[in-house]
C-alpha positions as CSV (number, residue, x, y, z in Angstrom):
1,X,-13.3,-70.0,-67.5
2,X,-12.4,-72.7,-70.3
3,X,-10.7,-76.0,-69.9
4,X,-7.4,-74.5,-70.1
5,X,-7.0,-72.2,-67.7
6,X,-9.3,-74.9,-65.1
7,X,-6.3,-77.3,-66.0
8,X,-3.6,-74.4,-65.3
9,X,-4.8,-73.8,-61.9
10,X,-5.4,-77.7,-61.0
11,X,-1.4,-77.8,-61.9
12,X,-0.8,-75.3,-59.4
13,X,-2.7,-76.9,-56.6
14,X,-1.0,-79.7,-57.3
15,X,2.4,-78.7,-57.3
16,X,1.6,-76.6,-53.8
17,X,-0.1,-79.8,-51.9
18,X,3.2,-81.8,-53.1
19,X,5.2,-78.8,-51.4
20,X,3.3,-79.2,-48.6
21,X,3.5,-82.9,-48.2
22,X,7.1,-82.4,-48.7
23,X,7.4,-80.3,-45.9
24,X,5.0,-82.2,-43.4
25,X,7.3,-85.1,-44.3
26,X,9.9,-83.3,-43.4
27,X,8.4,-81.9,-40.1
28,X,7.2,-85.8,-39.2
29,X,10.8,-87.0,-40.1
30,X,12.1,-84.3,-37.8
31,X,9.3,-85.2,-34.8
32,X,10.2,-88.6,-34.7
33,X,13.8,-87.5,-34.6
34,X,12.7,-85.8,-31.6
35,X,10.8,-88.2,-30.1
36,X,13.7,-90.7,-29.9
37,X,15.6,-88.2,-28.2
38,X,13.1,-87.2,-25.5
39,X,12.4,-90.7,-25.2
40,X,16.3,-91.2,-24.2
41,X,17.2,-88.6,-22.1
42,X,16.1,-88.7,-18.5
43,X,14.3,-85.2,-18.5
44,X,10.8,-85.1,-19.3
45,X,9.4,-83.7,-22.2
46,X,5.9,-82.5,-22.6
47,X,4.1,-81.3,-25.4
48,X,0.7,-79.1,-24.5
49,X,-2.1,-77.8,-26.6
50,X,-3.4,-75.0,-25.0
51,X,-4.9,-75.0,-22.6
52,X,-4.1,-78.2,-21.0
53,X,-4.4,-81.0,-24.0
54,X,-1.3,-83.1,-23.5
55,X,-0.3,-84.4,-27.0
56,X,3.2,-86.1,-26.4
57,X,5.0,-87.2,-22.8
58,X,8.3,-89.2,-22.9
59,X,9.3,-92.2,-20.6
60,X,11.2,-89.5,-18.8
61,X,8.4,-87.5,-17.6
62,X,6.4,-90.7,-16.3
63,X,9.2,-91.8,-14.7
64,X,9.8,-88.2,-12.9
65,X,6.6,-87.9,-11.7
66,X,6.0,-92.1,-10.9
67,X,3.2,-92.3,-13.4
68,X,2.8,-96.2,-14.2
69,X,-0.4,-96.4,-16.3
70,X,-0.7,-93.1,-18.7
71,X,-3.3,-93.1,-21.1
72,X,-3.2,-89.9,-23.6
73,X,-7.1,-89.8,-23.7
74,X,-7.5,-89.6,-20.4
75,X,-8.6,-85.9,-19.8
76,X,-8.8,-86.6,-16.3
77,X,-5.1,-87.7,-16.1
78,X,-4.4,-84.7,-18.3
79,X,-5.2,-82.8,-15.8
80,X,-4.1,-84.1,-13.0
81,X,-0.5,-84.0,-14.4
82,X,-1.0,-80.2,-15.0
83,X,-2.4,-79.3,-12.0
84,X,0.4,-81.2,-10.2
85,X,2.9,-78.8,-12.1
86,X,1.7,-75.7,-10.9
87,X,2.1,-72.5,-12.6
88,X,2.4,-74.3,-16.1
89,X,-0.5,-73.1,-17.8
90,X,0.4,-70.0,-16.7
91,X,3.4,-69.9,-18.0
92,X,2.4,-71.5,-21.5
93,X,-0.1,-68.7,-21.8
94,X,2.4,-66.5,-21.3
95,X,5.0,-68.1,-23.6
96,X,2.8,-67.9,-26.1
97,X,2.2,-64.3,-25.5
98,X,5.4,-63.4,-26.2
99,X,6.9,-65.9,-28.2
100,X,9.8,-66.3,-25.9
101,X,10.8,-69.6,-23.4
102,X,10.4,-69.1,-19.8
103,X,11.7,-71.2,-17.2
104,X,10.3,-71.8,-13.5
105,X,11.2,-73.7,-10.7
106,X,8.4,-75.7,-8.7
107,X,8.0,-78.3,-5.9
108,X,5.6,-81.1,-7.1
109,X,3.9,-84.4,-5.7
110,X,4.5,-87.2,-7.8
111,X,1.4,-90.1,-8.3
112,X,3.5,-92.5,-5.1
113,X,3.4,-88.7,-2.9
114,X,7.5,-87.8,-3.5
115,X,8.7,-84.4,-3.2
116,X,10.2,-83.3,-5.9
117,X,11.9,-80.2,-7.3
118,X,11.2,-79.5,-10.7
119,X,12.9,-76.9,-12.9
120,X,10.8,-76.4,-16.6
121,X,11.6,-74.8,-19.6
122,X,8.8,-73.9,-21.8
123,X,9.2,-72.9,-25.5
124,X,6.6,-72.4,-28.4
125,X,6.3,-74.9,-31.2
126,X,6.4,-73.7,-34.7
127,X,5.1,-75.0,-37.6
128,X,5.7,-74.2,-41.1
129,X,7.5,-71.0,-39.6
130,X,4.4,-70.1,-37.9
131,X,3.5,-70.2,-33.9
132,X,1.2,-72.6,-33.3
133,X,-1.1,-72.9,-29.9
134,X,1.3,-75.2,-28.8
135,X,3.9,-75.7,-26.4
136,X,7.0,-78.0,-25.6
137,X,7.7,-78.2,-21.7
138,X,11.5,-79.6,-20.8
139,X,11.4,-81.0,-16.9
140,X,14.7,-81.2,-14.6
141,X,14.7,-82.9,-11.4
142,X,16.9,-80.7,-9.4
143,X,16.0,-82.3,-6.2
144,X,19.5,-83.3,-5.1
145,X,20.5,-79.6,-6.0
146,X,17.8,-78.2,-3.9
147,X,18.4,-80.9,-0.9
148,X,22.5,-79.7,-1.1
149,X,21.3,-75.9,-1.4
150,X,18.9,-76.0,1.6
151,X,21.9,-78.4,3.7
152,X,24.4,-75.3,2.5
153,X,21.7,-72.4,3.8
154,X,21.5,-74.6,7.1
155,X,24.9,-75.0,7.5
156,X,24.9,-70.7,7.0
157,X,22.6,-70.3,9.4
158,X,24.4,-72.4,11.7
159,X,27.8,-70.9,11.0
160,X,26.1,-67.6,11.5
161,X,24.9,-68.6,15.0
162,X,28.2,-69.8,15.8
163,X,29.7,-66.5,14.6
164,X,27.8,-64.2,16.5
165,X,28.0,-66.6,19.3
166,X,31.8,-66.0,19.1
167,X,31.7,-62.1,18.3
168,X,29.7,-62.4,21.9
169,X,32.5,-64.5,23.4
170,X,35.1,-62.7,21.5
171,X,33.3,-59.3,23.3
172,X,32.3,-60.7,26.5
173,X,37.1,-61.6,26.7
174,X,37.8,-58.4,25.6
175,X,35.9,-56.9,28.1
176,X,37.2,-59.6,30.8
177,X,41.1,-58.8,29.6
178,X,40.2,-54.7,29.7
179,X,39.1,-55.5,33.2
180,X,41.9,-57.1,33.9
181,X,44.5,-55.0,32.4
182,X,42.9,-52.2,34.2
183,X,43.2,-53.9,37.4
184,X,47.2,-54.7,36.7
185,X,47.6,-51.4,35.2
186,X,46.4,-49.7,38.5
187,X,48.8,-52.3,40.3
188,X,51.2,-51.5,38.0
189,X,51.3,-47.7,39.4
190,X,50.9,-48.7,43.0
191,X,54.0,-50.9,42.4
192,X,56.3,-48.0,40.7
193,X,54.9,-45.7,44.0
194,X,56.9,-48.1,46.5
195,X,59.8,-47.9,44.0
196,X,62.1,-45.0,45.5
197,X,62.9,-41.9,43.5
198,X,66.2,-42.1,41.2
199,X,66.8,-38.4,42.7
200,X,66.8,-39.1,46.4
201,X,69.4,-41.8,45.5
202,X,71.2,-39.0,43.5
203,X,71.7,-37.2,46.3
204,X,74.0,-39.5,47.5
205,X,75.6,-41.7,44.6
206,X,75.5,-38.5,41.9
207,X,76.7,-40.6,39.1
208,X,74.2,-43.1,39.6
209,X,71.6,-44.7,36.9
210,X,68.9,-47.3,37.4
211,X,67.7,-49.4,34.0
212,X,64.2,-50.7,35.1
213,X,62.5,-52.3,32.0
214,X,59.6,-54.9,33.3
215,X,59.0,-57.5,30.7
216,X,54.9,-57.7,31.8
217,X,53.1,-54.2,33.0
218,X,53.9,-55.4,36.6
219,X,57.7,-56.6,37.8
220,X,58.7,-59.4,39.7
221,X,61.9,-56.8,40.0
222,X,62.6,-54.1,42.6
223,X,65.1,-51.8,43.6
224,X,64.7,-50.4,47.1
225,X,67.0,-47.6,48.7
226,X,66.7,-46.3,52.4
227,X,68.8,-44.8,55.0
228,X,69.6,-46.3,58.8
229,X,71.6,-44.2,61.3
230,X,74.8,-42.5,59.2
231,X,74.8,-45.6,56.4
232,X,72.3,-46.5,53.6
233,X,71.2,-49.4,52.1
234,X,70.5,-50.1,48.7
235,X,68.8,-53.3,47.0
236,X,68.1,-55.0,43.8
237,X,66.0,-57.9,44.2
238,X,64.7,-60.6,41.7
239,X,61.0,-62.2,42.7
240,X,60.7,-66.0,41.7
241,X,57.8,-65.5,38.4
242,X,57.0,-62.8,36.2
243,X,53.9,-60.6,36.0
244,X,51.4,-60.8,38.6
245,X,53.2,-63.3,40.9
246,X,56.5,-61.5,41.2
247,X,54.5,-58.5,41.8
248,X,53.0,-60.2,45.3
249,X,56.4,-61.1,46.1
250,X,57.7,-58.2,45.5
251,X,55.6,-56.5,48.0
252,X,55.9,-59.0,50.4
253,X,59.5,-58.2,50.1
254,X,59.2,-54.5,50.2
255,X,57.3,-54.7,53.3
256,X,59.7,-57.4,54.9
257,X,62.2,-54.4,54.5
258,X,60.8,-51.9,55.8
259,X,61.3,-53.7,59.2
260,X,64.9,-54.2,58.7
261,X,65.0,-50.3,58.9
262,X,62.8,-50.2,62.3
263,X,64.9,-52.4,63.5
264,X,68.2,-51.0,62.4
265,X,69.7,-54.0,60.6
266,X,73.2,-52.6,59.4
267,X,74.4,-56.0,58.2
268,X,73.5,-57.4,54.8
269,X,73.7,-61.5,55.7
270,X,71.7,-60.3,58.6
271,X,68.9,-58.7,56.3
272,X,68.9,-61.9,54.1
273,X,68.5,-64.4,57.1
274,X,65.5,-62.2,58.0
275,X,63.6,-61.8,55.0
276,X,64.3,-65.5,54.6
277,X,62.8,-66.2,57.8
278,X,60.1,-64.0,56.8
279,X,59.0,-65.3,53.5
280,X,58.7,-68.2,54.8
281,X,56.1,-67.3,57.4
282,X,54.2,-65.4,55.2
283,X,53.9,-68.3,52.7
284,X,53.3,-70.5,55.3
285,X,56.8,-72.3,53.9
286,X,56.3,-75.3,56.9
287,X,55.3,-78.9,56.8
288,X,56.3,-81.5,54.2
289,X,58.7,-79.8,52.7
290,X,57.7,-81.8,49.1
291,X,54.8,-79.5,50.1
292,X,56.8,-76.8,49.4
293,X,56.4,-74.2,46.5
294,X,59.9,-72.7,45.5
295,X,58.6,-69.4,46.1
296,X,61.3,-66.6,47.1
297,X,64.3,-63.9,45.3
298,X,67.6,-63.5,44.2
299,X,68.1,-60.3,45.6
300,X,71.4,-58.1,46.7
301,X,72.4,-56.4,49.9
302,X,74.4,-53.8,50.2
303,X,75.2,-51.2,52.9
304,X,77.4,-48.7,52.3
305,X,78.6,-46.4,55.0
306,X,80.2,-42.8,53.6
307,X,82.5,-42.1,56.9
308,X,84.5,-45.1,56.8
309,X,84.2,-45.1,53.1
310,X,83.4,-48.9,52.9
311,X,80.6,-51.5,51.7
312,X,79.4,-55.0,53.3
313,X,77.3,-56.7,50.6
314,X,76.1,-59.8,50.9
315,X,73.9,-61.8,47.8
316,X,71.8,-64.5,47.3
317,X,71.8,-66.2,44.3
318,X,73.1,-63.5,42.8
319,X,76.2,-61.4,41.4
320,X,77.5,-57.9,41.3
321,X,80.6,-56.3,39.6
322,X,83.1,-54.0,41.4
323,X,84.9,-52.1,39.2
324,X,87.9,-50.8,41.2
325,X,91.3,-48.6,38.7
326,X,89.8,-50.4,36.0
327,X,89.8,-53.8,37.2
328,X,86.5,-56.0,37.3
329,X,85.7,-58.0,40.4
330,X,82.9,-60.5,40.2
331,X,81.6,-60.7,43.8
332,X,80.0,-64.3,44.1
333,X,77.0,-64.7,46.3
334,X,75.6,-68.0,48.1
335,X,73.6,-70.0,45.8
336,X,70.4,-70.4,48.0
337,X,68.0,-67.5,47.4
338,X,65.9,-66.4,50.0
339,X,62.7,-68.3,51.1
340,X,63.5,-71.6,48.3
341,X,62.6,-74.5,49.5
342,X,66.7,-75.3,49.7
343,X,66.5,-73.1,52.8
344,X,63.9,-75.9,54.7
345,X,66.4,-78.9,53.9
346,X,69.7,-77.5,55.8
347,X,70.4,-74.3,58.0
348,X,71.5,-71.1,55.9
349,X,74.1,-68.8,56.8
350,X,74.9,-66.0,54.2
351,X,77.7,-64.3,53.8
352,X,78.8,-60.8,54.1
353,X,81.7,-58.8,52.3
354,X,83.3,-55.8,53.1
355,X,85.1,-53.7,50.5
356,X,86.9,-50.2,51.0
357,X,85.8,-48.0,48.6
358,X,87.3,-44.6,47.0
359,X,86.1,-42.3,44.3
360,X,85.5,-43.6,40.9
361,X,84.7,-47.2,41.8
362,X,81.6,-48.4,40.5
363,X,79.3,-50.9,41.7
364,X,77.1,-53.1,39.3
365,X,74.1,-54.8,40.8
366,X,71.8,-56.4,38.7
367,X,69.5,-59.5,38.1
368,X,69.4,-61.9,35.5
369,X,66.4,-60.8,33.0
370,X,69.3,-58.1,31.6
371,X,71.8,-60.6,30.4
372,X,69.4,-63.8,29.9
373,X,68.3,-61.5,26.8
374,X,68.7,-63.4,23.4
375,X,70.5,-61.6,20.5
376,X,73.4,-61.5,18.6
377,X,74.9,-63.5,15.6
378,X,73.8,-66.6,17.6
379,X,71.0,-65.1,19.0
380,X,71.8,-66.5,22.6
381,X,72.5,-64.9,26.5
């Protein structure tokens, strides 16, 4: 080979170690860049030679994992921070396998024995374009995250033990309230058994209707129809409460009745002063009369007698419509219903009425729960 060529080839060298010390230049300038910034942020930074040479750590990592005396040639320390991080040189060996970051997620004990959770990101270093045996590891504390994540699956489990300890509840009421409206719905049909039949009262007032509509499956209403001697007696009667309550009462009223026939009452004031009488003693109405519950009925009494073609009525707290050629009488009752606690304070008579009656006059009894109904434009009785 003679000098020239020699020289030709030396130029060549030269020019590619200036290349090259251009671009390791380049990569320092760009390192230290680097360096400033992990030194700034508070995530740790890591870079590892594999298998576990630690060649850089930032302030961020010693501060994440309480190291207070680091010394880069201390293998042992080397270690120690590795092994504290598990899974890492795992995961480098495997990020170097396929050239591709993976992130974990790992509980560590710091050097002062914190918990801590850790989330890493580990990426291959490159150089010159080329994958080097080296790794750069990015640390997250996401300890707070965890703490409010493990708070949030504590509060689900506790909002799924109070759930299913309501779905219990919820089933343990619905069983309760099918129980229940069981029991008043078999009440309900022993109630409409003591009501009379619409037909038998047909038989004697043929253009006759009855508009029973309770507002709870049992009524605190009643309509009661019977015969004694040649006249017949028909009632409506309003129990004090709705539902379940003016059920009672109004069984304690139909069997009050009953005894009025037995005993051949034939005058309506008569029939009041005894159920009066008779609620009373059944409710034990006696003492202190501030004692007293205002437990009784409105309720209406009339007889009507088809030979002399006449009706004695008599009401108590209550009101009825004669309709006689067109022309509406209101037939006022007394104000003290039967078995209130007005009737302890002073002595009660009723009063009885007599009307003549002649075909086509109609007779209205009724209690209040049909016109206490709201509606209309002012949606009001």
């Amino acid at each position: 080979i003679n000098i020239s060529e020699q020289n030709e080839r030396i130029k060549i060298q030269n020019e590619q170690i200036i290349e090259q010390s251009k671009e390791l230049k380049l990569a320092n300038k760009q390192l230290s860049q680097l360096s400033v910034v992990a030194q700034q942020t508070d995530n740790g930074v890591l870079i590892i030679k594999y298998p576990n040479s630690i060649q850089y750590i930032n302030n961020g990592m010693l501060r994440m994992l309480d190291i207070e005396d680091f010394m880069q040639t201390d293998d042992q320390q080397n270690r120690e921070i590795l092994l504290r991080l598990q899974n890492l040189t795992n995961t480098i060996q495997k990020t170097l396998e396929t050239s591709e970051p993976n992130v974990f997620e790992v509980i560590t004990t710091t050097f002062k024995n914190q918990k801590k959770w850790l989330q890493i990101t580990v990426s291959p270093v490159y150089e010159f374009g080329l994958q080097t045996d080296k790794v750069v590891a990015v640390c997250s504390d996401i300890s707070d995250i965890k703490l409010a994540e493990e708070e949030i699956s504590q509060q689900r489990e506790e909002l799924y033990s109070q759930s299913e300890l309501l779905k219990n509840t919820n089933y343990e009421l619905e069983k309760a309230n099918q129980l229940m409206r069981n029991s008043i719905t078999y009440a309900q049909r022993i109630q409409k058994s003591m009501l009379p039949d619409i037909k038998e009262i047909k038989t004697i007032f043929t253009d006759t209707f009855i508009f029973f509509k309770p507002k709870d499956i049992v009524s605190g209403d009643f309509y009661w129809f019977n015969k004694i001697d040649d006249s017949y007696i028909i009632i409506v009667a309003d129990c004090t409460g709705h539902g379940v309550p003016g059920a009672f009462m109004s069984m304690i009223g139909n069997t009050l009745l009953k005894d009025t026939v037995s005993n051949k009452m034939k005058n309506p004031a008569q029939i009041l002063s005894f159920l009066n009488d008779g609620i009373k003693t059944t409710l034990r109405q006696k003492g202190n009369i501030d004692d007293i519950q205002n437990d009784g009925m409105d309720i209406t009494v009339c007889i009507y007698n088809p030979k002399l073609k006449e009706i004695q009525i008599a009401l108590a707290n209550h009101r009825a419509l004669l309709i006689k050629k067109d022309k509406t009488n209101i037939i006022d009752g007394d104000i003290f219903a039967v078995g209130s606690s007005f009737t302890h304070k002073i002595s009660i008579q009723y009063t009885c009425k007599q009307y003549s009656i002649e075909k086509g006059d109609i007779l209205y009894m009724y209690t209040d729960g049909f016109h206490d109904q709201l509606g209309g434009v002012d949606y009001s009785k």
